[in-house]
C-alpha positions as CSV (number, residue, x, y, z in Angstrom):
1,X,0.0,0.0,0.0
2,X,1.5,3.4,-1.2
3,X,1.7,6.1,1.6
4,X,1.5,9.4,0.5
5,X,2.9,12.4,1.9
6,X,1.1,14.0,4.6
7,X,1.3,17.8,3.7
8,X,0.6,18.4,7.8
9,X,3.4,16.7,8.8
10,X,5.4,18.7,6.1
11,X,4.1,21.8,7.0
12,X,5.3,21.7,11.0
13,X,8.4,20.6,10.1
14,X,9.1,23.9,7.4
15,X,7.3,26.4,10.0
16,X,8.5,24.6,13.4
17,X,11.4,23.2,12.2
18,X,13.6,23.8,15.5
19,X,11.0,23.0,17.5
20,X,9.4,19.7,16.0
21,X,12.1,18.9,13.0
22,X,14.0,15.5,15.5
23,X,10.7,15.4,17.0
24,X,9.0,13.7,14.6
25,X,11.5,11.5,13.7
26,X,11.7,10.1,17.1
27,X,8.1,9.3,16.6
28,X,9.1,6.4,15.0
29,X,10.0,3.5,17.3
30,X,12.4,2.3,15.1
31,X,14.3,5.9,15.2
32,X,14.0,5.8,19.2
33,X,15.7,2.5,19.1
34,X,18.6,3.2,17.3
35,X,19.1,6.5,19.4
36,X,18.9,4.3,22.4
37,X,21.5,1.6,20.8
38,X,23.8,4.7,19.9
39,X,23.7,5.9,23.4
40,X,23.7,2.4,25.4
41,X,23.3,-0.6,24.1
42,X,23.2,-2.3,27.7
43,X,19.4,-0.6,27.7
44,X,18.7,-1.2,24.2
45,X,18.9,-5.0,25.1
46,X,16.8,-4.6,27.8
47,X,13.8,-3.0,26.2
48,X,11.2,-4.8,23.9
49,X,10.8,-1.4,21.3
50,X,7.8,-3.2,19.5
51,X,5.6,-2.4,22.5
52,X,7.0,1.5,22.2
53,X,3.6,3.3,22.6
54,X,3.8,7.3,22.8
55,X,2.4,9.6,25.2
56,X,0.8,12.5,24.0
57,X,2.2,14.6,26.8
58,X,4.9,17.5,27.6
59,X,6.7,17.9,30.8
60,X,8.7,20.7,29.6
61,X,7.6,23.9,31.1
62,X,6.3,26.9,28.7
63,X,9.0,29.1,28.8
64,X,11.7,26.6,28.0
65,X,9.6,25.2,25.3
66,X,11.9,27.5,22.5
67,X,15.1,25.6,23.7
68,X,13.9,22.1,24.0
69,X,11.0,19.7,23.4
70,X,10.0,15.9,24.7
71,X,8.7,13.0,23.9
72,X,7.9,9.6,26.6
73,X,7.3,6.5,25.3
74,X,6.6,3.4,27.2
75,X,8.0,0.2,26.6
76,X,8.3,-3.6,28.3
77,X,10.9,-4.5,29.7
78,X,12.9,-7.7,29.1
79,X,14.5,-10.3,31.4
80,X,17.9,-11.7,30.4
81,X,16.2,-14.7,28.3
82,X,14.7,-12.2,26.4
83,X,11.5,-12.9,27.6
84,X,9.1,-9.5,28.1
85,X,8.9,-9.1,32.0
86,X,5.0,-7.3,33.6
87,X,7.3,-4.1,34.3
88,X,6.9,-1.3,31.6
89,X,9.7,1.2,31.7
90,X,9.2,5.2,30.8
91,X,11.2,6.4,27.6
92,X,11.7,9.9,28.4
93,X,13.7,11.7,25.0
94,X,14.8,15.5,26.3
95,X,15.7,16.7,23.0
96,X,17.8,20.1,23.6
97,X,17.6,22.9,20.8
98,X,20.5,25.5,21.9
99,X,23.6,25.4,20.4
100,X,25.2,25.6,23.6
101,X,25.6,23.4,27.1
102,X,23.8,24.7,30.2
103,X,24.7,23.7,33.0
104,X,21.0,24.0,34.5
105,X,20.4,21.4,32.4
106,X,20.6,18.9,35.7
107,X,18.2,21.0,37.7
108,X,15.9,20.8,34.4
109,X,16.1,17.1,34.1
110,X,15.5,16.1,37.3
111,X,12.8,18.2,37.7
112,X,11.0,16.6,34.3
113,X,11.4,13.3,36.0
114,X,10.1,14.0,39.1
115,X,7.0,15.2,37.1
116,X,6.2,12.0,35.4
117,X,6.4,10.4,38.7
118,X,3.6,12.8,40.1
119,X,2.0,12.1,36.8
120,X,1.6,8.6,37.6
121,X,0.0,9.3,40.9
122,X,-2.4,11.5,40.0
123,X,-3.1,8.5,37.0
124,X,-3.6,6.0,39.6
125,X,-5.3,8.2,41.8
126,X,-8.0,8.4,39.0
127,X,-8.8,4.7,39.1
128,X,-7.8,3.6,42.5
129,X,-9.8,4.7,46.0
130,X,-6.1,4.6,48.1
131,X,-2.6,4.8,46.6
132,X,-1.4,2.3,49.0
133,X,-0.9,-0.2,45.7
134,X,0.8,2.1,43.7
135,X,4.0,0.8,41.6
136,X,5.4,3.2,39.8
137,X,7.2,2.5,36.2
138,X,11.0,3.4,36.8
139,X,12.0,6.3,34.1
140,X,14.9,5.9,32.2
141,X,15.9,10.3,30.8
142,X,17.7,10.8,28.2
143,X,19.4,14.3,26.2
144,X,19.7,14.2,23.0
145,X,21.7,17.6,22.3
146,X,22.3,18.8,19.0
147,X,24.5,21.9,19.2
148,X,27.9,22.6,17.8
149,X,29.7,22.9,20.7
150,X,31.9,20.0,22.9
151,X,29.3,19.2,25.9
152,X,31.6,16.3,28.2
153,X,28.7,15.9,30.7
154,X,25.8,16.8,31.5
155,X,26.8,17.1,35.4
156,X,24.4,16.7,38.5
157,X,22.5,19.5,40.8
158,X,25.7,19.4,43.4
159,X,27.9,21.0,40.8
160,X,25.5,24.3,41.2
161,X,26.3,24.6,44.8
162,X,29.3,26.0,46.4
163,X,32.3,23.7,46.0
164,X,33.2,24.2,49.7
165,X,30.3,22.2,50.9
166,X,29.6,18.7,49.8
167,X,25.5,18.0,49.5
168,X,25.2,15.4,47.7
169,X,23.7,13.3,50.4
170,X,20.7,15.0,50.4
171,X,20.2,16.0,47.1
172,X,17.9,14.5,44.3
173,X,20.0,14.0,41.1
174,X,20.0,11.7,38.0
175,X,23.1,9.5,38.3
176,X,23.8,8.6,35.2
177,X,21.3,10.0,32.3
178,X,22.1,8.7,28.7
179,X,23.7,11.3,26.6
180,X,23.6,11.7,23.1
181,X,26.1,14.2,22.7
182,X,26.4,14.7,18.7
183,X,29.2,17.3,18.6
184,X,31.1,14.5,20.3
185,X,30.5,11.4,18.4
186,X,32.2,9.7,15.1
187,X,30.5,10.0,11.8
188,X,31.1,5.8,11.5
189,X,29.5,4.9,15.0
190,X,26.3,6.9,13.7
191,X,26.5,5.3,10.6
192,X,26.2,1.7,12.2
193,X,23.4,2.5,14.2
194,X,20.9,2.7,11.0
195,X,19.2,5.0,9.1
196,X,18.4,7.5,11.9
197,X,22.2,7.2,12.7
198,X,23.2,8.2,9.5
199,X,20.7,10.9,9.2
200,X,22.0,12.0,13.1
201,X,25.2,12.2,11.0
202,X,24.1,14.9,8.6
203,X,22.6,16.5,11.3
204,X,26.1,16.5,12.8
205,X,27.8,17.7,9.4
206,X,25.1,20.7,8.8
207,X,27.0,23.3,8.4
208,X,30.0,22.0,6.8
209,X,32.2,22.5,3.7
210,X,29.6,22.0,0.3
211,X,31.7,19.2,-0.6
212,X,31.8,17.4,3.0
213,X,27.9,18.0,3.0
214,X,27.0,16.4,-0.4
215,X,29.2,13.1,0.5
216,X,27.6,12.8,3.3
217,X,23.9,13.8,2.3
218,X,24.6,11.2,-0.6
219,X,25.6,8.1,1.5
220,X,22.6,8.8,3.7
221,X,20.4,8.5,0.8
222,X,21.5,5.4,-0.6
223,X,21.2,4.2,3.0
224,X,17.4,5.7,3.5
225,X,17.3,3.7,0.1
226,X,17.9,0.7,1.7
227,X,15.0,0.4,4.5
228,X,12.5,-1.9,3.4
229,X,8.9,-1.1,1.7
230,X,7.5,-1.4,5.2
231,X,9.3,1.4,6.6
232,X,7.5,3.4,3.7
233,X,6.4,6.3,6.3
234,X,9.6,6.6,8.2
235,X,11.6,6.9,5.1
236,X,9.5,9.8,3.8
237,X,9.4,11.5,7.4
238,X,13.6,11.1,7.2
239,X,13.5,12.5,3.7
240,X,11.1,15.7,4.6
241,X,13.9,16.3,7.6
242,X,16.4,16.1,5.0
243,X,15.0,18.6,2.7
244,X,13.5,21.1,5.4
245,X,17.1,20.9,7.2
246,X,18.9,22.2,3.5
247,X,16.5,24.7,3.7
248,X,17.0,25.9,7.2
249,X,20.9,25.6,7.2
250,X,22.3,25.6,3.7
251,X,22.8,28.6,2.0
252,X,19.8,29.7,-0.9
253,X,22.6,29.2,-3.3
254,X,23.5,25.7,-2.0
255,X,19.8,24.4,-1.9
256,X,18.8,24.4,-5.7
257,X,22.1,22.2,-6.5
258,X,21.8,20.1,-3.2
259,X,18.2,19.2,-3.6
260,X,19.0,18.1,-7.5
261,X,21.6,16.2,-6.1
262,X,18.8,14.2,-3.9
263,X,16.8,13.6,-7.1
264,X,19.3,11.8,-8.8
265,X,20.9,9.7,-5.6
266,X,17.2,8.3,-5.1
267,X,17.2,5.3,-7.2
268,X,14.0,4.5,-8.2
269,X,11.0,6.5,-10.1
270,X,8.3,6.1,-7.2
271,X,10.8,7.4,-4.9
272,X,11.9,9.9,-7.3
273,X,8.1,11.4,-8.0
274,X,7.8,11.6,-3.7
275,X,11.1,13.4,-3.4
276,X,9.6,16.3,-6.0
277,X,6.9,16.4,-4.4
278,X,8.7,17.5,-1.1
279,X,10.2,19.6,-2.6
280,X,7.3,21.3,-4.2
281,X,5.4,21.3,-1.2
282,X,8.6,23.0,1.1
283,X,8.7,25.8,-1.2
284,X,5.4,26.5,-1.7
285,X,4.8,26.3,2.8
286,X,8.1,28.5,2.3
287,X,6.8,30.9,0.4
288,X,3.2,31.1,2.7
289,X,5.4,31.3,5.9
290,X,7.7,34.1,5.0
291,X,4.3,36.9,5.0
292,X,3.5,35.3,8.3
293,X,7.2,35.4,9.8
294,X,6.9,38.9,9.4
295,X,4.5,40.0,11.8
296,X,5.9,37.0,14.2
297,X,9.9,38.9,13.8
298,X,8.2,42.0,14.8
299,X,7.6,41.0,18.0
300,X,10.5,38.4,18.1
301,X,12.8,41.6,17.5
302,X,11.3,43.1,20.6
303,X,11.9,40.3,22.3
304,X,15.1,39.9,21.4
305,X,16.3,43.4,22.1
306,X,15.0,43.3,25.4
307,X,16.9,39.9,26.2
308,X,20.2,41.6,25.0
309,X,19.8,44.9,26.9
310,X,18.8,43.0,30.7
311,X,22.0,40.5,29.9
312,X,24.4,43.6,29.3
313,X,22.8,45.3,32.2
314,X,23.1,42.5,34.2
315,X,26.6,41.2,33.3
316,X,27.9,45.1,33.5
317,X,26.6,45.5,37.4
318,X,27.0,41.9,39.0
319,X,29.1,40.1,36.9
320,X,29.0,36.6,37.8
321,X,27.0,36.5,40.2
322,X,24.0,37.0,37.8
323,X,24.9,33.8,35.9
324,X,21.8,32.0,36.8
325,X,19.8,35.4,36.2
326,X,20.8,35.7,32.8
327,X,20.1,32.0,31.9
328,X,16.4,32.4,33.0
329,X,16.4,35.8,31.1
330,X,18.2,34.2,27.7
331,X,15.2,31.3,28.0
332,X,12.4,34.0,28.5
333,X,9.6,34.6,25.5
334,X,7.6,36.4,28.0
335,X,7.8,40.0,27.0
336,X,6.1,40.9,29.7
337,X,8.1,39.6,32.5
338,X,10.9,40.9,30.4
339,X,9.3,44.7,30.9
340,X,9.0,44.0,34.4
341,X,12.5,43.2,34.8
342,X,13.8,46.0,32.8
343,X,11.7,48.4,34.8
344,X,12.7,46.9,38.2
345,X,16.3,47.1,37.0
346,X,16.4,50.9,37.3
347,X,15.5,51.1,40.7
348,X,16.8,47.4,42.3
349,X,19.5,48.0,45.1
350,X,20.6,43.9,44.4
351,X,19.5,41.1,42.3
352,X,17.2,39.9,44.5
353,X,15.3,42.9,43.9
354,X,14.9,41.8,40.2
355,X,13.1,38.4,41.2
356,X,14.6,36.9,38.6
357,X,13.0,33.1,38.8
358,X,11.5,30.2,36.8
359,X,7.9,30.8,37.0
């Protein structure tokens, strides 16, 4: 049975692209297992991924909803025979969108986790009188950070406190997250992991030399060229990534000759008639998207400004003390806590007096 591309799907990824682009890729169970394999393939043994089953909910928290997105699956687990144990096992994918570390990123994490646990509760408390039966499904977190720059480690909440005191014994932290830290990992061991892998890759190589990027972009295709009829959907969702990616981080120059170049790696007709099609459909959402981005950079540019004035303000007065402060002020969209920020600035006698906090 043919699938045809889905012109919604298409259109969030050309509009959203930073936002929902890896996103929907990970939607496919066969995606999230490969990103688990590249990441630990201990786990990856240990979970059955043809039970994956999605859950059409968001722990992030509005305001950092512009730096990263999430998706939780669930998933059986499986006993060292292989055989599926009764214990189902949380998938929770933090996919993170700046192109730096953060080294709230901890406090973030944790506190996501701890959500799904409360989550559950208030599940079970739907359909149970008493919570005195109450099992909850262990969570296993992972990043998946796409920036450009080197990330080692993620690091735990006790690196935020003074080094002087040692707290560890009674803080929460996540041990040992898995960490798919793409600045830091080899072309080849993406490669092995699949088509996702490869794809990852690319992703990895997005801003390269021209000539780097079309060797690369043409070994992915003859891989995506490889995955069996079956994997008909997942191969056109990895080819829309492809071609809304050229469009988001290859010059205009580039994209004509790039996007010929995927016409003529794709080997047969079928697949040659879908990957025009893509391409029709991204430039015509392109073209219907730029009138809207207009109004929408208006008040971005406000925004924007705003950001940039508080963090020179702040930086030029407190120095490092306002790290934190400016990390909740870089994450802000909120223009009107923003405003409120500025306008407490001129009259604050510390930064306290700012209130400068997650809401």
């Amino acid at each position: 049975m043919a699938v045809r591309l889905k012109m919604s799907r298409l259109r969030r990824l050309v509009r959203n692209f930073k936002e929902n682009g890896i996103k929907m890729m990970l939607e496919h169970p066969e995606n999230v297992r490969e990103t688990v394999v590249i990441t630990s393939r201990d786990w990856a043994r240990r979970i059955d991924f043809s039970t994956l089953q999605q859950t059409k909910t968001t722990f992030v928290r509005r305001d950092f909803r512009h730096i990263e997105s999430d998706i939780v699956y669930t998933a059986q687990l499986l006993g060292k025979n292989g055989r599926r144990l009764k214990h189902n096992v949380l998938l929770y994918l933090l996919i993170e969108h700046q192109s730096e570390p953060d080294r709230l990123m901890p406090l973030r994490l944790t506190d996501y986790v701890m959500q799904i646990f409360n989550h559950q509760v208030r599940q079970w408390a739907k359909k149970h009188p008493s919570l005195s039966g109450l099992q909850l499904s262990p969570v296993l977190p992972m990043v998946l950070y796409t920036g450009r720059r080197s990330w080692e480690s993620i690091g735990s909440i006790d690196d935020l406190f003074d080094s002087r005191h040692d707290f560890r014994a009674i803080t929460p932290t996540i041990e040992q997250p898995l960490f798919l830290n793409l600045p830091e990992l080899a072309g080849d061991a993406l490669d092995r992991a699949g088509a996702f892998g490869s794809v990852l890759n690319l992703i990895r190589q997005r801003r390269s030399k021209p000539v780097v990027f079309r060797r690369i972009l043409q070994s992915v295709i003859r891989k995506l060229e490889s995955l069996p009829t079956s994997d008909r959907l997942r191969w056109l969702d990895l080819m829309s990534y492809i071609h809304a990616m050229i469009y988001h981080e290859r010059s205009e120059v580039e994209q004509a000759e790039v996007h010929d170049l995927i016409e003529q790696s794709v080997g047969t007709d079928p697949q040659r008639h879908e990957v025009n099609k893509m391409r029709t459909a991204a430039d015509a959402l392109r073209e219907q998207g730029i009138e809207q981005g207009i109004e929408q950079g208006v008040q971005q540019g406000v925004q924007q400004g705003m950001v940039k004035t508080l963090t020179r303000q702040l930086q030029s007065r407190f120095g490092d003390d306002a790290r934190n402060a400016i990390t909740i002020v870089n994450s802000t969209e909120d223009v009107r806590r923003l405003e409120q920020w500025l306008d407490r600035f001129a009259t604050c006698d510390s930064l306290e007096d700012l209130q400068i906090t997650l809401p």
